[in-house]
Structures are given as C-alpha cells and as structure tokens.
C-alpha positions in Angstrom: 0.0 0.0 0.0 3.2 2.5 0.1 2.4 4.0 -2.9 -1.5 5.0 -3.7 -2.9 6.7 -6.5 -4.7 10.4 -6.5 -7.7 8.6 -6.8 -7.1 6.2 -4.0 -5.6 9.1 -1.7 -8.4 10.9 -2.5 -11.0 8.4 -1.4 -9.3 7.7 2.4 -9.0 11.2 2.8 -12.6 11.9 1.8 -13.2 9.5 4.4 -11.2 10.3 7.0 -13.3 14.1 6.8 -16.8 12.0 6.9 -16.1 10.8 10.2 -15.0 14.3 11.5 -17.2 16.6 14.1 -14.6 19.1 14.4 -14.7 23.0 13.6 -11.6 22.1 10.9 -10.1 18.9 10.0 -6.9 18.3 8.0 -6.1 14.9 6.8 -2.3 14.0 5.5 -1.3 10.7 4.2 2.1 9.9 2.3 4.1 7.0 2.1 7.3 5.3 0.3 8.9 2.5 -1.0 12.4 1.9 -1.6 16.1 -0.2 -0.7 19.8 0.4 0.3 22.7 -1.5 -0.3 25.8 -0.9 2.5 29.2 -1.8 1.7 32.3 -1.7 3.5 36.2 -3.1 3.0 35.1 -3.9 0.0 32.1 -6.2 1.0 28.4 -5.8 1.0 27.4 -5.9 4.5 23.7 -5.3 4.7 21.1 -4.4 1.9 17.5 -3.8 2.5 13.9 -3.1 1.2 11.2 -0.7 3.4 7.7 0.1 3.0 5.5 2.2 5.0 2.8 4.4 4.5 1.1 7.1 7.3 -2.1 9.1 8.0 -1.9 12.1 10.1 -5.5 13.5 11.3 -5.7 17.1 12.9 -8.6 18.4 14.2 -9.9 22.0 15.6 -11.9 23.2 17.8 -11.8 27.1 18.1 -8.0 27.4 18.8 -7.6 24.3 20.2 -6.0 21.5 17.9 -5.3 17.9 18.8 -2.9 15.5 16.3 -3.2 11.4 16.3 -1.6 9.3 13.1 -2.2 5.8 12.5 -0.8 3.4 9.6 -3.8 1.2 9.1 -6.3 1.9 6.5 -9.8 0.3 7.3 -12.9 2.1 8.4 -12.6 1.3 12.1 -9.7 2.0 12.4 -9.6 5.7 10.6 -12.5 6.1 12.5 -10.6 5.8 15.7 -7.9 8.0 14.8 -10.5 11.0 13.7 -11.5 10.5 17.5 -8.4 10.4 19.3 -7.4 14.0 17.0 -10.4 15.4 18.5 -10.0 13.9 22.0 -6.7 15.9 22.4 -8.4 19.1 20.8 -11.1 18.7 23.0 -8.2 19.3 26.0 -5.0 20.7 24.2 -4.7 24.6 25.1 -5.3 27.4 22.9 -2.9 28.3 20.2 -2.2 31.9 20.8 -0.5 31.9 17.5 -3.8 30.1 15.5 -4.0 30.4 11.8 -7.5 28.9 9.9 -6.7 26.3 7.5 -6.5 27.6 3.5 -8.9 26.8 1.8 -8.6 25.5 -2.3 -5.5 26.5 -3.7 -3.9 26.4 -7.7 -0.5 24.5 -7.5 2.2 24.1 -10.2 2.5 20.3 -11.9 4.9 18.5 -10.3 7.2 16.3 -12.0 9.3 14.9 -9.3 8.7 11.7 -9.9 11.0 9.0 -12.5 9.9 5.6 -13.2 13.1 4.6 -13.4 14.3 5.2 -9.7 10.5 3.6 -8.8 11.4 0.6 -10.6 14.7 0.2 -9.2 15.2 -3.2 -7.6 18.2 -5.2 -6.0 19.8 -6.4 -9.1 20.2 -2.5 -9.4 21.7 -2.2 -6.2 23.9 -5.0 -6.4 25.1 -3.8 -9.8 25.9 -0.2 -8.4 27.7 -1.4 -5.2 29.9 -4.3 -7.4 31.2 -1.6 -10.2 33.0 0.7 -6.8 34.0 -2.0 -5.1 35.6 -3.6 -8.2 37.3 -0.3 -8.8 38.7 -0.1 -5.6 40.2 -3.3 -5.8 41.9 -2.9 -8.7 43.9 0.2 -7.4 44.3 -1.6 -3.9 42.2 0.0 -2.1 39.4 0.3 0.5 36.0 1.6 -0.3 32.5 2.3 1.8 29.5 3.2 0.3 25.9 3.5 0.8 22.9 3.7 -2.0 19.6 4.6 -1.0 17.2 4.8 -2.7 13.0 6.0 -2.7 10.0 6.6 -4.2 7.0 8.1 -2.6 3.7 10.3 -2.5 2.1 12.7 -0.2 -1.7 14.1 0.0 -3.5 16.5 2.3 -6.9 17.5 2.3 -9.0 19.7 4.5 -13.0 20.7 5.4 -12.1 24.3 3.6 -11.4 23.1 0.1 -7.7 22.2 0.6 -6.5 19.3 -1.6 -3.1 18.3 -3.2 -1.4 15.2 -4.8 2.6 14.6 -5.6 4.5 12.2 -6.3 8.4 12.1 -5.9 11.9 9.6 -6.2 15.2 10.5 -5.1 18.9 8.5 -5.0 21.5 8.8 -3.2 24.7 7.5 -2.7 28.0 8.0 -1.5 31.7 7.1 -1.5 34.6 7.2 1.2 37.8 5.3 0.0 40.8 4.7 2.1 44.6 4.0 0.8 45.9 0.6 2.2 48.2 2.3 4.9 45.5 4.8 5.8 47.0 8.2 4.9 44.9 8.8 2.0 41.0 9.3 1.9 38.6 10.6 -0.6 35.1 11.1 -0.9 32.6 11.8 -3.5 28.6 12.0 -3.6 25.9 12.0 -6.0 22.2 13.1 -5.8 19.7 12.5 -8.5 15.6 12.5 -9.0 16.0 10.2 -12.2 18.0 6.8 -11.6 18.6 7.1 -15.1 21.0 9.9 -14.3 23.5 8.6 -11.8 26.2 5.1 -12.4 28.5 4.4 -9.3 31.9 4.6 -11.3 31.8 7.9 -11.6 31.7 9.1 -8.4 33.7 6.2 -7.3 36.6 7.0 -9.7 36.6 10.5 -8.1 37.2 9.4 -4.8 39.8 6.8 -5.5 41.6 9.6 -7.3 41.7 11.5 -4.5 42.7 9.1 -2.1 45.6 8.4 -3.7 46.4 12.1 -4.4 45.8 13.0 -0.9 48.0 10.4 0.3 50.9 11.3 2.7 49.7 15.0 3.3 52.1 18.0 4.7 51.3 19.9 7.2 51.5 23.6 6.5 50.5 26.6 8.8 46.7 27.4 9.3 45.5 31.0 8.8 44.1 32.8 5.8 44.3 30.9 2.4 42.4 31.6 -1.0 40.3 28.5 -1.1 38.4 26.6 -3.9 35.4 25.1 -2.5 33.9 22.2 -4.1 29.9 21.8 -4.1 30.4 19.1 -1.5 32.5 21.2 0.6 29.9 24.5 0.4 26.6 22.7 0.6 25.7 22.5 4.1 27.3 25.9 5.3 24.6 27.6 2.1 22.4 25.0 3.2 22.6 26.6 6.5 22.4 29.9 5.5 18.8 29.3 3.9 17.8 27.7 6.5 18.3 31.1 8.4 16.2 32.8 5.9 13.0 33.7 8.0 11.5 36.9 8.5 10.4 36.3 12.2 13.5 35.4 13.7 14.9 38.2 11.4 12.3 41.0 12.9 13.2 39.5 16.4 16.8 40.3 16.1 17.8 36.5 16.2 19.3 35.8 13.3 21.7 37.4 10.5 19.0 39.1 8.3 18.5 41.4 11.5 18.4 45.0 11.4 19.7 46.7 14.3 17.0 48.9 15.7 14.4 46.0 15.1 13.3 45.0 11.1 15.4 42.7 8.8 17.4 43.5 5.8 15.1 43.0 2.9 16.3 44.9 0.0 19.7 45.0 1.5 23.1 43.9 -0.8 24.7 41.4 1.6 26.9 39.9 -0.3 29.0 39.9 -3.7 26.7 40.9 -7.1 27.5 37.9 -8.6 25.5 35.7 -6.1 22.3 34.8 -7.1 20.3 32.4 -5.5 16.4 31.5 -6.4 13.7 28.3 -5.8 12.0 26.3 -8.3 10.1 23.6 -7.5 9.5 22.6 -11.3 13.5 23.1 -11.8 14.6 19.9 -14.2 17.6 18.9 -12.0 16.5 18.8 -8.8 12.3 18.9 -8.8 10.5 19.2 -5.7 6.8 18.7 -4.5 4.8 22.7 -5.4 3.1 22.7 -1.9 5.0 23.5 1.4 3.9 22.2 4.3 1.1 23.9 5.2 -0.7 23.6 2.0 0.9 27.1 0.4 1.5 26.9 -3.0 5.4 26.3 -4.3 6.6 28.8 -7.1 9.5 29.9 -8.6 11.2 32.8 -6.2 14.3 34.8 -5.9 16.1 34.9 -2.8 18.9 37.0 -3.6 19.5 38.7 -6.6 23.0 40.5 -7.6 23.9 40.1 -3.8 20.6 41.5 -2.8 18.0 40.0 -0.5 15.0 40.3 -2.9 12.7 38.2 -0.1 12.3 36.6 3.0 10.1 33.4 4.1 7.3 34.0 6.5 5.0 32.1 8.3 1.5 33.0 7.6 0.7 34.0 11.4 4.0 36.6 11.0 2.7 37.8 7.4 -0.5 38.4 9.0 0.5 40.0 12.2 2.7 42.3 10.3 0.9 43.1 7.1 3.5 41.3 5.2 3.4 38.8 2.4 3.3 35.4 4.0 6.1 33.7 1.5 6.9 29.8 2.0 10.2 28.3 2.4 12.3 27.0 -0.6 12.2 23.1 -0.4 15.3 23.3 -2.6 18.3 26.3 -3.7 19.6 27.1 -6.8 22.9 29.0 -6.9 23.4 30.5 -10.1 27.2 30.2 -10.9 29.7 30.6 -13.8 30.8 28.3 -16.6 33.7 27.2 -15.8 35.0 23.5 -14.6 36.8 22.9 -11.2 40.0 22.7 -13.4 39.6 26.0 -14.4 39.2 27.3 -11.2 42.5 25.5 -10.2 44.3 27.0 -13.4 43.5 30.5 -12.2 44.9 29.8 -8.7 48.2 31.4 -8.2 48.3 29.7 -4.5 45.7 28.2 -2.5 44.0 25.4 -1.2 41.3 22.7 -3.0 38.9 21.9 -0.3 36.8 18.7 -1.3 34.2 18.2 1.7 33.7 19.9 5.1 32.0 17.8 7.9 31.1 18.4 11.9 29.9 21.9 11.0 28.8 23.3 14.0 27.2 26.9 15.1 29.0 29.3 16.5 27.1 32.5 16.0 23.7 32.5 14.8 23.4 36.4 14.2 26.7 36.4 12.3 26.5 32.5 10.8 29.7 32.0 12.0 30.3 28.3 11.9 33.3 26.1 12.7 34.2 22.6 11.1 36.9 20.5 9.6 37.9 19.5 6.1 38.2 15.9 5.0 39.2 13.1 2.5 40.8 15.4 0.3 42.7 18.4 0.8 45.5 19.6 -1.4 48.0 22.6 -2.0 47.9 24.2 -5.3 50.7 26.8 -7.0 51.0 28.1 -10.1 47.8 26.6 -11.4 48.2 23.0 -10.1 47.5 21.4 -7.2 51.4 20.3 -5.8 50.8 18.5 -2.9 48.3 17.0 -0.3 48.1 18.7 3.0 46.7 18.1 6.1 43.5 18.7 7.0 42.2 21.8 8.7 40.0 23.5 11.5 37.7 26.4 9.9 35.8 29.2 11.5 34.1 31.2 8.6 30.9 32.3 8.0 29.1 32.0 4.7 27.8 35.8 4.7 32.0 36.6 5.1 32.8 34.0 2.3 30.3 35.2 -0.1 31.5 38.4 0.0 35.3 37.3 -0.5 34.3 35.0 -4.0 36.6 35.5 -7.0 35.1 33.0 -8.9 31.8 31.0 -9.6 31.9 27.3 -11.3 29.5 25.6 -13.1 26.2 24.3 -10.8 26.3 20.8 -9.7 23.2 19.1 -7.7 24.5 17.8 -4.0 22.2 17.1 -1.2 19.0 18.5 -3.6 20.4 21.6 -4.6 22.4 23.2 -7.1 25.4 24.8 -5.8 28.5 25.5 -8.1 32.4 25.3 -7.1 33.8 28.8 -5.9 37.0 30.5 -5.3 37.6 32.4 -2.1 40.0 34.8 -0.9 41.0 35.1 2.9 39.1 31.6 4.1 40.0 31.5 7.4 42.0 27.9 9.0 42.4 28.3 12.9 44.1 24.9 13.4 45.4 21.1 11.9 44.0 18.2 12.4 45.4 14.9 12.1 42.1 13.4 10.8 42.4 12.2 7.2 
C-alpha cells in the first residue's frame, strides 16, 4: 500500500473528513517505498527493502487543535484515529498563534517523480555497489558506500477546500575510500531525481583519485588561504544559511538578516553581485513537491539577486501580524554560478588550497553564521595553477555571509544534497588549526 494513486488518496482522505465533528479537519497521508545497499572493505554488508505508509489526522476546535496518526487503512480504524485527534483538541490549550486552514488553492504540476528510480530493484543495487567495489580493488584500495534509494507520494486535504497530490523519487549514494596504509582518503557523492542519471563509477573513480592524491599530506600553517570550495565542501554551510532565511527570527533580532533597531534586511546587498540564489520547485535537475507544508502553493522565487536579499520566508501567522506577504520556504536552492569546470578554477589559482568536503559543522554564532568545522578526504595545495601536494587537514571558522563576499570566482552548478550549488574561489578563508584526521 506505500504508494497509492490520487484517486485512491483521494478516497481515504474523503473518508477520513466524513467521520470528523470538528470546527476544521486536515487529513495527511504519504508513504514510500524503496532499498539500500551498505558496503564496506570492499564487501556488502547489509542491503535492505522498506515500506510504510502514514495518515496524520488534525482536528480543531476554536484554537484548540489535537494531532493522532495511524498506519492502518480500514474504516474502524480511521475512524478511531479521527477520534483520538479530536479527544486531544477537546483538551489541548489554545494556540495563541492560530491560523485557519487555507482553503482551495492552484498549484504548479509537479514532475518529481522518475519511473526509473520507482522501478529500481536489488539487481540494481547489487550492480551499483559491485562496479565501486571492483574499482577499488583494482587500485588496492578500500572503499564504503551507501545507495539509497526512494519513491513516494504525499496528499492532504481539508474541510475548507484544501487538496493536493505529488509524487516524488530521489537516490542517493555516497563514496569514502581509504589508501591501504590509511593516509589517503577521498570522498565523492551524488544526488539524483531520475536513476537514469546517476552510475557508481563515476563518483567512485573520483574518490579513488583523491585518495591516492591525498595520500601522505604535509602539514603547513593554518590562517588565511584563497580556497576553492567544491559543491560538497559548500553545501551545508549555504544550506545553512537558507535555513536562516525567515522573517520572524529576522524581525526579532535572532538571526543574520537582522536589522539593528528592530526589522530585517530585505532589499539589503549582503553579499558579492554575482551571487544569485532563487527556488524552483519545477527546476529539471533537482524537482520538488509545489506545496510546502502547510498547504501554500510552491513557485518559482528569488532569494537574492545581484547580492541582494530580494525576499524573506514567512509564516503566515507573522505575514498576518505584520501586514506582510506570507512567503513559504524554498524546499530546494539554486545557486546561479559561472561556466567554468573545477579545473579552471585550479588553473586560475596562483596559490591556495582545494577543499573537497567539510564535515562536523557546527554553530558558533547564529546572528553572524559564523560556523566552525573540519575539512576531510581530500585536501591539497595548489601553486602556479596545479594542485602540488596534499596537506593536512584543517580547522575552519568562517561564516558564509564573510565567504560570499570574498568570491573571485563561480563554477558551473552541480546538484548535492537536492540543490544546485557550483564550485567557488575564495579569498582570505579563514584555517584556525590542523588536524590529524584524514
């Protein structure tokens, strides 16, 4: 039952609302299907199939609201779980922060969903994990990887009108590989919507390379290097930045979009002209569901334009309270960038350092998004335009409101983690400390 049709959404839903006596009733039910495949030393070690599909019932009574889910599907039992929702409503406490539900709304097509990543099935799986391991073994190395993989659907309907439908499919899969004495590591990752898209050698070549380019690093001093960033290495600190995007916390003074005095910086030029960053839900690379989750429709928005915050997400209680418009979330980021490959990037570079993944990023400053973190499994000195020599990994403080302000160059957009986020060269990246880690 994972996956269900429109039609068949539809009809639980519709009957999940019959059985309500609340002032509003929302009903939500999604579910997936998928596998994985785990290997390690160069050997399988688990591989797996999961199903499971959910219903989520919330019902209202004046500003009260009460939440029960179940994951079986016949009339009894959604009965019962329209009953429980209202039971808690009955006693919750009023939300001083209440919002109605939204009635009907017009949403973009999605098309977020590939047949071939739906279809994918344990031959597949088998096939990916054999071609890296196979590679590994012929250069003598050790590799771990994991493939997962998913297909799924989501629906929500309400007593105002409310109803949507989507269906989506996502891989992923990444690499870690280890030179035999254990001084070189490298890593790689891949993201895709469409299964047809993505084949393990790749990836898995690009990691062996650079563990045995990164083995036996030098240690040279930390402090303020010109840096090229690869999409795996700038993901989560953007990732974390957008995640900061929100008007309330903003008008609140708690986060960097603050304006001292009280207000937020929209319409402000935070950062360099040529960072652009918008949302597209129907985007070809990296598709998302058109709804967020409150039932507001998804379109396509700009975030920053030129280095200028063009707009803000906001709650809907927050729009309303302030006049404002109430503006969704992205589910997904596209940084515009350049044309030009990693290599050119390393051409251009006089001296500096190629970073290929940053990992235990932690906060450090919320209203500055200062963060601190470590590079890893690839980290390499480059003069003249090549890179000369591996080096030891790093401790970073940086922020990426400082860093997008220092670029001097923009690569082409690759997808990792579900967005689009190109290579890019930065001056004065700031290394506090080595670390032995590899």
């Amino acid at each position: 039952m994972a996956i269900l049709t429109k039609d068949e959404a539809q009809t639980i839903l519709r009957k999940v609302l019959s059985y309500s006596k609340a002032d509003e009733c929302e009903a939500s039910i999604s579910g997936n299907t998928g596998g994985n495949i785990r290997y390690a030393r160069n050997s399988v070690s688990t591989s797996g199939i999961q199903e499971n599909t959910d219903l989520s019932v919330e019902s209202r009574f004046g500003k009260r609201a009460g939440v029960a889910t179940i994951n079986e599907f016949d009339d009894v039992s959604l009965h019962k779980v329209v009953q429980r929702a209202e039971e808690i409503a009955r006693i919750a406490p009023e939300n001083p922060e209440y919002m109605p539900y939204l009635g009907a709304q017009t949403y973009l097509p999605s098309n977020a969903h590939f047949a071939t990543t739906a279809n994918i099935n344990p031959d597949f799986r088998a096939e990916m994990a054999g071609k890296s391991i196979e590679l590994a073994n012929a250069k003598g190395l050790t590799a771990a990887g994991f493939l997962l993989d998913s297909s799924g659907f989501s629906a929500t309907m309400n007593n105002k009108g409310l109803f949507n439908y989507g269906q989506t499919s996502n891989v992923g899969f990444s690499i870690t590989v280890r030179t035999a004495d254990g001084t070189g590591s490298g890593y790689a990752t891949r993201n895709v919507s469409d299964a047809a898209k993505f084949d393990s050698a790749e990836p898995s070549q690009i990691a062996i390379a650079k563990a045995m380019g990164s083995a036996n690093a030098k240690a040279i001093e930390p402090g303020k290097y010109t840096v090229i960033l690869e999409p795996n290495a700038s993901e989560e600190l953007l990732g974390n930045m957008m995640r900061s995007f929100d008007t309330r916390a903003a008008d609140e003074g708690r986060n960097f979009l603050a304006k001292k005095g009280g207000g937020n910086k929209l319409g402000e030029k935070l950062f360099d002209e040529r960072v652009t960053i918008y949302s597209d839900p129907t985007h070809p690379e990296i598709p998302t569901r058109t709804w967020a989750g409150d039932g507001r429709p998804l379109e396509k928005i700009t975030w920053v334009e030129k280095g200028v915050v063009k707009n803000i997400p906001s709650s809907r209680f927050w729009a309303a309270k302030n006049n404002t418009k109430a503006t969704p979330p992205p589910a997904a980021f596209i940084f515009m960038g350049g044309d030009q490959s990693l290599e050119n990037l390393i051409k251009s570079t006089d001296r500096g350092i190629l970073v290929t993944r940053l990992w235990y990023i932690r906060a450090v400053d919320p209203q500055t998004l200062l963060y601190t973190g470590l590079t890893r499994d690839g980290t390499f000195y480059i003069e003249n335009g090549k890179i000369k020599h591996p080096v030891k990994n790093f401790r970073f403080n940086e922020s990426p409101v400082i860093m997008l302000n220092n670029l001097e160059a923009l690569g082409k957009p690759v997808r990792v983690g579900g967005n689009l986020v190109p290579p890019m060269k930065i001056r004065d990246f700031t290394f506090t400390s080595l670390s032995d880690a590899v």
